[in-house]
C-alpha positions as CSV (number, residue, x, y, z in Angstrom):
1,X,42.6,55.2,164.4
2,X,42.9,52.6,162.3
3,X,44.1,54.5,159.2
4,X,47.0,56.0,161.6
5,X,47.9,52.6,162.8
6,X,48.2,51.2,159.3
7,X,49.9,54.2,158.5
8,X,52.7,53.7,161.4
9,X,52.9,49.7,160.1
10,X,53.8,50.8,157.0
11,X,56.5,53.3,158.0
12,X,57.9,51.2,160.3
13,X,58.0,48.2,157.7
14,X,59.3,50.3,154.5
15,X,63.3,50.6,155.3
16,X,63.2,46.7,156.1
17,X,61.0,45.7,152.6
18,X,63.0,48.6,150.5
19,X,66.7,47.2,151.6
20,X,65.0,43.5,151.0
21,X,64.2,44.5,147.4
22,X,67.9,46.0,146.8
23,X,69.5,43.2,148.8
24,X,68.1,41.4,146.2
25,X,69.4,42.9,143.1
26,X,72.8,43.3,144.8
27,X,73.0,39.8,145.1
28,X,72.0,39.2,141.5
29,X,75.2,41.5,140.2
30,X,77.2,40.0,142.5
31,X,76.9,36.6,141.4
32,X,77.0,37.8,137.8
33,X,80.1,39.5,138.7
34,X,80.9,36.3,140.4
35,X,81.2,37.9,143.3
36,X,80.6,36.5,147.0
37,X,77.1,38.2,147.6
38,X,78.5,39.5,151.1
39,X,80.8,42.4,148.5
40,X,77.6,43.2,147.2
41,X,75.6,43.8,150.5
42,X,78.9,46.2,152.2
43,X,78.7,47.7,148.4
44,X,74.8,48.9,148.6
45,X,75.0,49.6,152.4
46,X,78.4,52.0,151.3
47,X,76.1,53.2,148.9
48,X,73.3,54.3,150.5
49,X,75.2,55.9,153.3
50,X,77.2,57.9,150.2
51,X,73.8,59.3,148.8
52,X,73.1,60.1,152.0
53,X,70.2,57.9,152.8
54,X,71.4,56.4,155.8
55,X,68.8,57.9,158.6
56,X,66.3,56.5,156.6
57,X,67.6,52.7,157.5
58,X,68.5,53.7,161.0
59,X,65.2,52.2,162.7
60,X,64.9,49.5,165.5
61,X,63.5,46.8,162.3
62,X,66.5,47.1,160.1
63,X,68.7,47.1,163.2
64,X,66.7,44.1,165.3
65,X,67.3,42.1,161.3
66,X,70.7,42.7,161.3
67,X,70.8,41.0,164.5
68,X,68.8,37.5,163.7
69,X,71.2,38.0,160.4
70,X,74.5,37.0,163.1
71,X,72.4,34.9,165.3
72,X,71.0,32.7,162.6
73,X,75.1,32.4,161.2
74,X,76.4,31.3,164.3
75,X,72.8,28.8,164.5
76,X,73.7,27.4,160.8
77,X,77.4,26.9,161.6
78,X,76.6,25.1,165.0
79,X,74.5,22.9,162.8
80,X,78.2,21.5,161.3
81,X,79.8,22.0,164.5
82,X,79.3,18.2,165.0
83,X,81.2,16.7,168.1
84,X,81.8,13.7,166.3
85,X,83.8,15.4,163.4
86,X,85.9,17.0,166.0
87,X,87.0,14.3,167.7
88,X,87.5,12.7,164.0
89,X,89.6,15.6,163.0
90,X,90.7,16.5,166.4
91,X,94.9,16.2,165.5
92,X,94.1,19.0,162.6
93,X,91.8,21.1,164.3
94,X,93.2,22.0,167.5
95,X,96.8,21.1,166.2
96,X,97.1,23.2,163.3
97,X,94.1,25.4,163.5
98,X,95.1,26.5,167.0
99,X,98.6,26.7,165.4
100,X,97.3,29.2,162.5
101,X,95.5,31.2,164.6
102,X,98.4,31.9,167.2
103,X,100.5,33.0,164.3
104,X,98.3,34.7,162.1
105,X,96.0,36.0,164.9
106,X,99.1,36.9,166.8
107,X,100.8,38.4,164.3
108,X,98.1,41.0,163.3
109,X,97.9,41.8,167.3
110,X,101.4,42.5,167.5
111,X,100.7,44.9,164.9
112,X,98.2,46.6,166.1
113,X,99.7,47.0,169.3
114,X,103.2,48.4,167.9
115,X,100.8,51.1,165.9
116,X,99.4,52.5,169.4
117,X,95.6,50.7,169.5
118,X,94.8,49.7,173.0
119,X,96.0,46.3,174.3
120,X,92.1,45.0,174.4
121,X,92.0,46.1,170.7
122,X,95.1,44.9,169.6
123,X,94.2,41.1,171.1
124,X,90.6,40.8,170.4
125,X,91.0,42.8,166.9
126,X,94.5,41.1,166.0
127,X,93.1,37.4,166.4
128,X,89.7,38.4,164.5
129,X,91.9,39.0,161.6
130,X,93.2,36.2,162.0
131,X,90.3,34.5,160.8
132,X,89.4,33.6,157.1
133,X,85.7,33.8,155.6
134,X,84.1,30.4,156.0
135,X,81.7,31.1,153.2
136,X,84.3,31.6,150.5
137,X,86.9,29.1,151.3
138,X,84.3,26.2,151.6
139,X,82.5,27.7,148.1
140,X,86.4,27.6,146.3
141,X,87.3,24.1,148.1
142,X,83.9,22.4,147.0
143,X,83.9,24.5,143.4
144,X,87.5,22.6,142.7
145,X,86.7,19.2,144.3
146,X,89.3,20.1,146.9
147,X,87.1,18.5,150.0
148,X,88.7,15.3,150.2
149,X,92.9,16.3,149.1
150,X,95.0,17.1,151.8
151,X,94.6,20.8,151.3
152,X,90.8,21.0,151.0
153,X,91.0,19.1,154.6
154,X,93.4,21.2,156.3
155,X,91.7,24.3,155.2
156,X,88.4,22.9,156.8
157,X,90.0,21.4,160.2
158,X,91.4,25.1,160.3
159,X,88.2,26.7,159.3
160,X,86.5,24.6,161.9
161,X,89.0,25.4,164.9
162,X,88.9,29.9,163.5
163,X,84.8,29.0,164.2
164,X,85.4,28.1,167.6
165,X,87.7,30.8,168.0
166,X,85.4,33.5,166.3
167,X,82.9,32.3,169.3
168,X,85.7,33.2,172.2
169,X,86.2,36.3,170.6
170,X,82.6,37.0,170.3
171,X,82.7,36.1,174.3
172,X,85.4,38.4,174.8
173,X,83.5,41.5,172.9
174,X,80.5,40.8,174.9
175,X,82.6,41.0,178.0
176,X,84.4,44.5,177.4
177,X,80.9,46.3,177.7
178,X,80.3,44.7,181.4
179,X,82.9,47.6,182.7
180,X,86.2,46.6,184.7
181,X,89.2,45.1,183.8
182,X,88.9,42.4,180.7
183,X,90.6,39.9,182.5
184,X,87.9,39.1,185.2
185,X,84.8,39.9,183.0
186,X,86.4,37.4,180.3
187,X,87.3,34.4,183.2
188,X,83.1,35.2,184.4
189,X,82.4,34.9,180.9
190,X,84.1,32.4,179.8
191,X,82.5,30.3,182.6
192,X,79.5,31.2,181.9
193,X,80.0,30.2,178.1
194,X,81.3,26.5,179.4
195,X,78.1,26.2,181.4
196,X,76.1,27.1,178.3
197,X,78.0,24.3,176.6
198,X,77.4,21.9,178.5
199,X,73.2,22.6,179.0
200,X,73.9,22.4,174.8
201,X,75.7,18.9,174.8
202,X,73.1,17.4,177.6
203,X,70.0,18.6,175.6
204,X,71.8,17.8,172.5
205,X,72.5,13.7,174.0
206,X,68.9,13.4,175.7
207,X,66.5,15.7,174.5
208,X,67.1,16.6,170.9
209,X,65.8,13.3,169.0
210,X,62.9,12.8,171.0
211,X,61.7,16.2,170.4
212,X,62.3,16.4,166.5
213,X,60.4,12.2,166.0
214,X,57.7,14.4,167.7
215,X,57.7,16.8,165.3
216,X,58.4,14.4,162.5
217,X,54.5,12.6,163.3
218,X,53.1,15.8,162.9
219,X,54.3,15.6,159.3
220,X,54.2,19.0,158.9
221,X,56.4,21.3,157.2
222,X,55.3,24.5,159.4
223,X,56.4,22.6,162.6
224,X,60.3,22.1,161.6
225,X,60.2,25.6,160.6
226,X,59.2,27.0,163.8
227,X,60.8,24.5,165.5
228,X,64.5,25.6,164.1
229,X,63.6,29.1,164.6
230,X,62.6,28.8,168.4
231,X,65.8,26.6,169.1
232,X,67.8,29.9,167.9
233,X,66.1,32.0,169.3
234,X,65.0,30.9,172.6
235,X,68.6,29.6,172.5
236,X,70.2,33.3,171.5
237,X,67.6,34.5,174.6
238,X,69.0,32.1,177.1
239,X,72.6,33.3,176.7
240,X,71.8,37.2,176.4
241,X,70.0,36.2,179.7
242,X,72.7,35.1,181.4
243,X,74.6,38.5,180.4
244,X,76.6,36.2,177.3
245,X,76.0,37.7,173.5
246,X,72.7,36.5,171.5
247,X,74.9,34.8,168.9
248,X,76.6,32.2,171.6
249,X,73.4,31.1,172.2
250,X,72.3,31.0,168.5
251,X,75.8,28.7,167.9
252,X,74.9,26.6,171.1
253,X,71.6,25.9,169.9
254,X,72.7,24.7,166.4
255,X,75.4,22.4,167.6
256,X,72.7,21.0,169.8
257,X,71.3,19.8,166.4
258,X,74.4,19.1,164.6
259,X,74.7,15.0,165.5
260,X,71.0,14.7,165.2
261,X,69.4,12.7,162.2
262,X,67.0,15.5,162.1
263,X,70.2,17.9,161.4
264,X,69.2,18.0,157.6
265,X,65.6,18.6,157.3
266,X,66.5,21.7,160.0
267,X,69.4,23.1,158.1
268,X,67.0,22.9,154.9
269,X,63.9,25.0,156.7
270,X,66.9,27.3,158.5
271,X,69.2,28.2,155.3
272,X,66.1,30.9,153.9
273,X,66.1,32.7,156.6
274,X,69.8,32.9,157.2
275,X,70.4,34.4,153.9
276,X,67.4,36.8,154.4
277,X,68.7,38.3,157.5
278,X,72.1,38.2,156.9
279,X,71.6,40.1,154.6
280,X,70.8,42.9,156.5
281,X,73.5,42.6,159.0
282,X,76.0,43.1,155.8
283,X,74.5,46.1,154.3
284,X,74.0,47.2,157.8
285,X,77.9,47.0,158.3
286,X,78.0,49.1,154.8
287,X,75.8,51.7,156.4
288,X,77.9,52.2,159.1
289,X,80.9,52.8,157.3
290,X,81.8,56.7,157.0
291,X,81.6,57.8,153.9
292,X,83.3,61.0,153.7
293,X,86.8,59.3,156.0
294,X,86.6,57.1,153.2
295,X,86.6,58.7,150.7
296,X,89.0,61.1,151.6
297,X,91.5,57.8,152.1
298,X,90.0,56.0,149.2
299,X,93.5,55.0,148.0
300,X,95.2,53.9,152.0
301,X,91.8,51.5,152.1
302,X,93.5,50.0,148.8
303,X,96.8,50.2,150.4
304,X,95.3,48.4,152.9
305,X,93.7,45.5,151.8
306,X,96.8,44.7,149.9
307,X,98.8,44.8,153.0
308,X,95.9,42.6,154.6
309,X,96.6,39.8,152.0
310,X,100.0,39.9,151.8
311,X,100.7,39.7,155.7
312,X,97.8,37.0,156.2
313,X,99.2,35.1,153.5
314,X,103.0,35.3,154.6
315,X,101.4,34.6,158.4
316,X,99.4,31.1,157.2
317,X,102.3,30.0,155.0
318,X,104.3,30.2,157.8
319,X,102.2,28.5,160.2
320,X,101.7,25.7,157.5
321,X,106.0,25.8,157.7
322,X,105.7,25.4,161.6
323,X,103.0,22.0,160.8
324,X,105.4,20.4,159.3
325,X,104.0,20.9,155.7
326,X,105.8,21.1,152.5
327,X,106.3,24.6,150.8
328,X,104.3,23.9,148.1
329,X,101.6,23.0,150.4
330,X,101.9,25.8,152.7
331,X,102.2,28.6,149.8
332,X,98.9,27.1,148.5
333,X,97.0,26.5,151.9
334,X,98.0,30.4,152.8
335,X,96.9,31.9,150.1
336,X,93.6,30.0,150.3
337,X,92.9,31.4,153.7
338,X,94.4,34.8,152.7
339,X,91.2,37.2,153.5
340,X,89.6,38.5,156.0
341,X,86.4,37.1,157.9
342,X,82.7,37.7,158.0
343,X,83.0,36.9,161.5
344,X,86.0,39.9,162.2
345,X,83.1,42.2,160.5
346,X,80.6,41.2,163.3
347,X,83.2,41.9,165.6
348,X,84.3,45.3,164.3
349,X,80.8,46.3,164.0
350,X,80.2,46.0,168.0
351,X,80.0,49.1,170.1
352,X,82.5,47.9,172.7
353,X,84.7,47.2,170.0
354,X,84.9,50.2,168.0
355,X,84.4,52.0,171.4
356,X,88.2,51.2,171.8
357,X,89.5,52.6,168.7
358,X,87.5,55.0,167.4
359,X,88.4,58.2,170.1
360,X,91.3,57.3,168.8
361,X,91.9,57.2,165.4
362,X,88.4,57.3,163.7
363,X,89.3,56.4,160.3
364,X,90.9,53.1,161.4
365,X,87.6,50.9,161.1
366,X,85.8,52.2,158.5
367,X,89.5,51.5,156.3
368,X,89.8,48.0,158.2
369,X,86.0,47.1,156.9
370,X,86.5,48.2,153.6
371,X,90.1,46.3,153.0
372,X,88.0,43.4,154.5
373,X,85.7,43.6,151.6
374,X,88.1,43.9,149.1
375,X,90.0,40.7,150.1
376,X,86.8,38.6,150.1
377,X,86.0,40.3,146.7
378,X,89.7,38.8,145.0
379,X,89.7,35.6,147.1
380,X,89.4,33.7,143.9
381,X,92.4,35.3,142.5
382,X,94.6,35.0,145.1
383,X,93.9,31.3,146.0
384,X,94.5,30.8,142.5
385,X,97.9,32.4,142.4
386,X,98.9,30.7,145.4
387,X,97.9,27.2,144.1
388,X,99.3,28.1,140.5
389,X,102.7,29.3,142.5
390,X,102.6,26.1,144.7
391,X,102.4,23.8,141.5
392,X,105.4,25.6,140.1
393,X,107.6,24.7,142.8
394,X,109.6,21.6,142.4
395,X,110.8,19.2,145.0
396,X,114.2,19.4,146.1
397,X,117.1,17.0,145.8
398,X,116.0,15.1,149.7
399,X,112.1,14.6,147.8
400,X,113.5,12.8,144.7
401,X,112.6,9.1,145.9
402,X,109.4,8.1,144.4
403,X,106.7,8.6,146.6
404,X,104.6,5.7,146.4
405,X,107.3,3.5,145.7
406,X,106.2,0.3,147.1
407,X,102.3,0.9,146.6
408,X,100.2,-1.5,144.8
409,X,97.7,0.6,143.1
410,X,99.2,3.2,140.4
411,X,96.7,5.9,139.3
412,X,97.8,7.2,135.5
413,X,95.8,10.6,135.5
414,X,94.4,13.0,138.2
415,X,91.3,13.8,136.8
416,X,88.1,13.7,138.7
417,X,87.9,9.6,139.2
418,X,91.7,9.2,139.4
419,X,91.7,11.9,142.8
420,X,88.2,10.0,143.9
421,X,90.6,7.5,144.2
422,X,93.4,8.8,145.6
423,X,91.7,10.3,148.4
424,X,89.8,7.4,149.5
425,X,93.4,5.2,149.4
426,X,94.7,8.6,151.6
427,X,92.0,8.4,153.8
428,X,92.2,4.5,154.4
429,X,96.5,4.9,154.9
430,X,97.1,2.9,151.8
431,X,99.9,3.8,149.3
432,X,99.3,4.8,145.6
433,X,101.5,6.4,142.9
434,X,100.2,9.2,140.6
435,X,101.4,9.2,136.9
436,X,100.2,12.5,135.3
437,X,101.5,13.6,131.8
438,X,100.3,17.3,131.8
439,X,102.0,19.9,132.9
440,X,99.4,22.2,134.1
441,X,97.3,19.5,136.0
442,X,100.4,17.5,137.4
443,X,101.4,20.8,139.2
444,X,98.2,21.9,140.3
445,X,97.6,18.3,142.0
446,X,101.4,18.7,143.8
447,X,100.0,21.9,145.0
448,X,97.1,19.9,146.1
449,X,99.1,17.4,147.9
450,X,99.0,14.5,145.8
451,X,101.9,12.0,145.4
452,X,102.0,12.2,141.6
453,X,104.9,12.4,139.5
454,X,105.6,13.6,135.9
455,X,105.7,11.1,133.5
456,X,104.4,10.1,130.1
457,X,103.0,6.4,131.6
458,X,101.2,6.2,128.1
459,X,105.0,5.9,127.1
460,X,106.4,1.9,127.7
461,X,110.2,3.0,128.3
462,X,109.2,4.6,131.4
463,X,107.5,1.3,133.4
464,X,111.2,0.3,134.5
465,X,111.3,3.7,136.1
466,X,107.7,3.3,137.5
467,X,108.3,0.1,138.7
468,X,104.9,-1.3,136.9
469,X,105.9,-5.1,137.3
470,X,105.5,-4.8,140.9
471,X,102.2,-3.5,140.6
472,X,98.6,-4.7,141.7
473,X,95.9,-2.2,139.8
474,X,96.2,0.2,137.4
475,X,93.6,2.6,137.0
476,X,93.6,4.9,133.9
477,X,91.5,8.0,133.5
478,X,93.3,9.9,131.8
479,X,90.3,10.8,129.5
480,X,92.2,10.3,125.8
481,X,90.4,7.6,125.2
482,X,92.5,7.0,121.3
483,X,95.5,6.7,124.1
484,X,93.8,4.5,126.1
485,X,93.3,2.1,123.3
486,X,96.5,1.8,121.8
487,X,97.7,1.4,124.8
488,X,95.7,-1.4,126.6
489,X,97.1,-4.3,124.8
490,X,101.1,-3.6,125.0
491,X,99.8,-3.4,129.0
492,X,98.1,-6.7,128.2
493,X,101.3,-8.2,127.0
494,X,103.8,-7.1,129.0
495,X,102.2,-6.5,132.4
496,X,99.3,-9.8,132.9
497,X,99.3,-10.1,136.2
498,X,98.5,-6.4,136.9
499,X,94.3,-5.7,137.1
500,X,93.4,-2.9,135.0
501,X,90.5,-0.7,135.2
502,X,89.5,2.4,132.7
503,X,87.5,5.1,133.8
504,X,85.8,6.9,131.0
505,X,83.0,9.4,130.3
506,X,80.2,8.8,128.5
507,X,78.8,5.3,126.9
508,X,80.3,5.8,123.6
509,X,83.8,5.8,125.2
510,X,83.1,2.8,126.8
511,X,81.8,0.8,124.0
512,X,85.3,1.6,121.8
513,X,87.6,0.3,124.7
514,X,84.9,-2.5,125.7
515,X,87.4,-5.1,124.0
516,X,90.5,-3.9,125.1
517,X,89.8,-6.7,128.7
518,X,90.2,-4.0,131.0
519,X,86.9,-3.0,133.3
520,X,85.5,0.0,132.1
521,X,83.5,1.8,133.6
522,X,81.2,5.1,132.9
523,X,81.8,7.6,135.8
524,X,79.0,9.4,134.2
525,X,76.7,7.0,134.6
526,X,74.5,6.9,138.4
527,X,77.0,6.0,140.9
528,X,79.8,5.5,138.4
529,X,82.4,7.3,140.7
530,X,82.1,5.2,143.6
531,X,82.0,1.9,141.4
532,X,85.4,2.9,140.3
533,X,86.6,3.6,144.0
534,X,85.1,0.1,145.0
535,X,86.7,-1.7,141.8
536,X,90.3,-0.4,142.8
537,X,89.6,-1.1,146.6
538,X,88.0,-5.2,145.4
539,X,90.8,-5.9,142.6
540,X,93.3,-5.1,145.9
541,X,91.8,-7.3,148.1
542,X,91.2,-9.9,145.2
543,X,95.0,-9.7,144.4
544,X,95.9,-10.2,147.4
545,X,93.6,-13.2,148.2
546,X,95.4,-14.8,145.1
547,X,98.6,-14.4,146.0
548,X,97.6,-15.9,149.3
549,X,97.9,-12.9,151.4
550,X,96.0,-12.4,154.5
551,X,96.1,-8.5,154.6
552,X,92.1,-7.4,155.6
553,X,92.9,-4.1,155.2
554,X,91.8,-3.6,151.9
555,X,88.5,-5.3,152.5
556,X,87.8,-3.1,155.4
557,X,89.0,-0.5,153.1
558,X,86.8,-1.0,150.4
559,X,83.7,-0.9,152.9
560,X,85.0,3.0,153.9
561,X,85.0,4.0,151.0
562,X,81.5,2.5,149.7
């Protein structure tokens, strides 16, 4: 009895522990590919089902996996679902993220309905590809340094308000399979949902941090672990309960966590097991996909995708026209968010869903899936053709007067300190001008929404035209150091009253410029980039104090940004 039990374990385990070994490698090529890992999960899954493997992975494990895989998503992105942030960012989010989606979302509905797909498909389907993968537009903003320029924190506000959106949608799916028409079993569910979220906000205000400075005298590792995975799934439990989908719950019970000081230490035991399971939900998605309707339209899943990216780009630059944004801006924020969504392949892969379509026309979501995957795969490419098309765009004739004209700081360089800098002046509404001699980085940081001009600052005929006498600080980091330091005493001369501060890299730059009376300072160095923001931020205030101003701002400023 004991053999056969054993025996049952083990095939009951081995489709679970053989897709966890190949998950594996297909994450490796994928990242050596530099691929998101996501392509190479829907790759092996596609695979599999092609050699004709795909009963073997049909079992209650894999499938129950695939599940915690969306639950513990939704769980990690309720963990930066924070209500403070929201109501921080609140003009952004629900201004142009609910703008974005109405276009974009609505848009790709409109479609959908003027091909023939039922109404319920053509809203819920339509607005799910409206969505852009969370995953890979964070991974691109934070890889370029893009969190902090107007672009990186549009795209997030955005991303934030398609999260809250996903969720609806989620809610929306989950109602279809309770029978009857969608528009009662939505309003029933969507009550239900706001009833979950507000148990979530009162255990998040009054039980939360009691419970987790228990935990933290126990002092055990174990305890947050189990802890975080009982709050997503007891969570997820409570909402499939109450006849709402596991991974409302999962989301509810993150964002319970999200304002807690405990968020951190959760998110760090959490973030394992999300990628674990997750994993299985995407190759799980590739299993599902038919393999023969594919390949037979191998070439309109191609045509597809293409179509995909060019209408969701068109679609988000015009929704960034409608904000109010400039075309440069627009062109670069569209192309950004250009791709489909993990979250519009959970949705697809829901019976209710693809109950809809696929009587229908079957090929329609195993093509949809597979143009999805292609768009995440060339993400990279496109956002940089977008940003690379935005830089090339010049303003017009109404956009020639210096931006920045009256500001007191002028930054001669957009490298890493010199946008440190800019962004935390942005962020605390005070004015700067941006001097940048290089073609290719001048346009990308226009693209980027910087007020920076073209102009050789190194060159002294052009200070009239930059207005440098009127001046406060001058920060230079434009990383030619030789420049620098033929420079530094013609500034000396002609411009004393002006405070100048070099940043530079490395402590043999700054021992050739250490004479040149300047304040240098070594952003490589522990802390060196917010010493630089801090020394623009005090040699404002300090200016000001001498001229016998009584402006705080800058003081007030300056504590923001340390």
């Amino acid at each position: 009895m004991a053999g056969e039990s054993t025996n049952d374990i083990i095939t009951t385990i081995q489709p679970a522990v053989t897709l966890l070994g190949l998950g594996i490698g297909a994450a490796l090529v994928s990242r050596a590919c530099r691929l998101n890992p996501i392509v190479g999960y829907l790759v092996l899954g596609l695979g599999i089902a092609a050699l004709g493997y795909r009963e073997a992975f049909s079992g209650p494990v894999v499938a129950t996996l695939a599940e915690a895989g969306v639950m513990f998503l939704l769980f990690n992105l309720g963990l930066h679902f924070s209500l403070g942030k929201i109501r921080e960012e609140a003009g952004n989010i629900f201004g142009f993220g609910s703008l974005q989606m109405l276009i974009a979302g609505g848009g790709f509905a409109a479609l959908f309905f003027a091909i023939g797909l039922p109404p319920a498909f053509a809203i819920i389907g339509g607005f799910a590809m409206g969505l852009s993968s969370t995953a890979v537009v964070i991974g691109l903003v934070r890889e370029r340094n893009q969190e902090d320029c107007p672009v990186g924190r549009a795209s997030q506000s955005i991303l934030i308000f398609q999260d809250i959106a996903a969720i609806m949608l989620l809610v929306a799916a989950g109602a279809l399979g309770s029978g009857g028409a969608l528009g009662p079993a939505l309003g029933m569910a969507g009550l239900k949902a706001l009833a979950a979220f507000a148990v979530a906000v009162v255990f998040a205000r009054y039980f939360t941090a009691p419970l987790f400075r228990l935990i933290a005298r126990a002092g055990s590792s174990e305890v947050y672990t189990a802890t975080a995975l009982f709050i997503a799934l007891a969570a997820g439990w409570a909402t499939g309960v109450a006849g709402l989908s596991l991974t409302l719950g999962a989301f509810l019970g993150g964002m319970a966590v999200a304002d807690s000081r405990y968020r951190i230490m959760v998110q760090t035991e959490i973030d394992a097991f999300r990628g674990l399971f997750l994993s299985f939900f995407f190759i799980s998605v590739g299993l599902s996909i038919d393999t023969l309707i594919l390949a037979n339209n191998w070439m309109l899943a191609v045509a597809g995708a293409a179509a995909l990216i060019a209408l969701k780009c068109l679609l988000n630059v015009v929704a960034g026209l409608a904000n109010r944004w400039s075309a440069p801006g627009s062109i670069q924020l569209g192309f950004l968010l250009g791709q489909g969504s993990e979250f519009a392949l959970v949705i697809f892969a829901l019976p209710t869903v693809a109950a809809l379509v696929d009587p229908i026309e079957p090929r329609f979501l195993p093509i949809l899936v597979t143009a999805i995957a292609i768009s995440l795969a060339v993400t990279p490419l496109i956002s940089n053709i977008g940003r690379r098309l935005a830089g090339k765009l010049r303003r017009g004739p109404a956009d020639e007067k210096m931006a920045g004209d009256d500001a007191a700081v002028v930054i001669v360089g957009l490298g890493p300190s010199g946008r440190a800098v800019a962004d935390a002046l942005a962020l605390n509404d005070i004015g700067y001008l941006a001097v940048e001699s290089e073609t290719q980085r001048f346009e990308i940081a226009q693209a980027d929404g910087y007020h920076v001009h073209h102009a050789v600052a190194a060159d002294p005929r052009s200070w009239d035209a930059l207005g440098m006498v009127k001046r406060e600080v001058v920060l230079v980091s434009t990383g030619n150091v030789q420049l620098t330091r033929e420079l530094s005493p013609l500034v000396k001369e002609r411009l004393p009253d002006v405070q100048r501060i070099i940043s530079v890299r490395g402590s043999s730059e700054a021992q050739m410029l250490h004479d040149t009376g300047a304040r240098v300072i070594d952003v490589t160095a522990p802390g060196g980039l917010e010493e630089v923001v801090a020394a623009v931020f005090g040699a404002i205030g300090a200016e000001r104090t001498r001229k016998g101003g009584h402006d705080q701002a800058p003081a007030a400023a300056m504590q923001d940004a340390a």
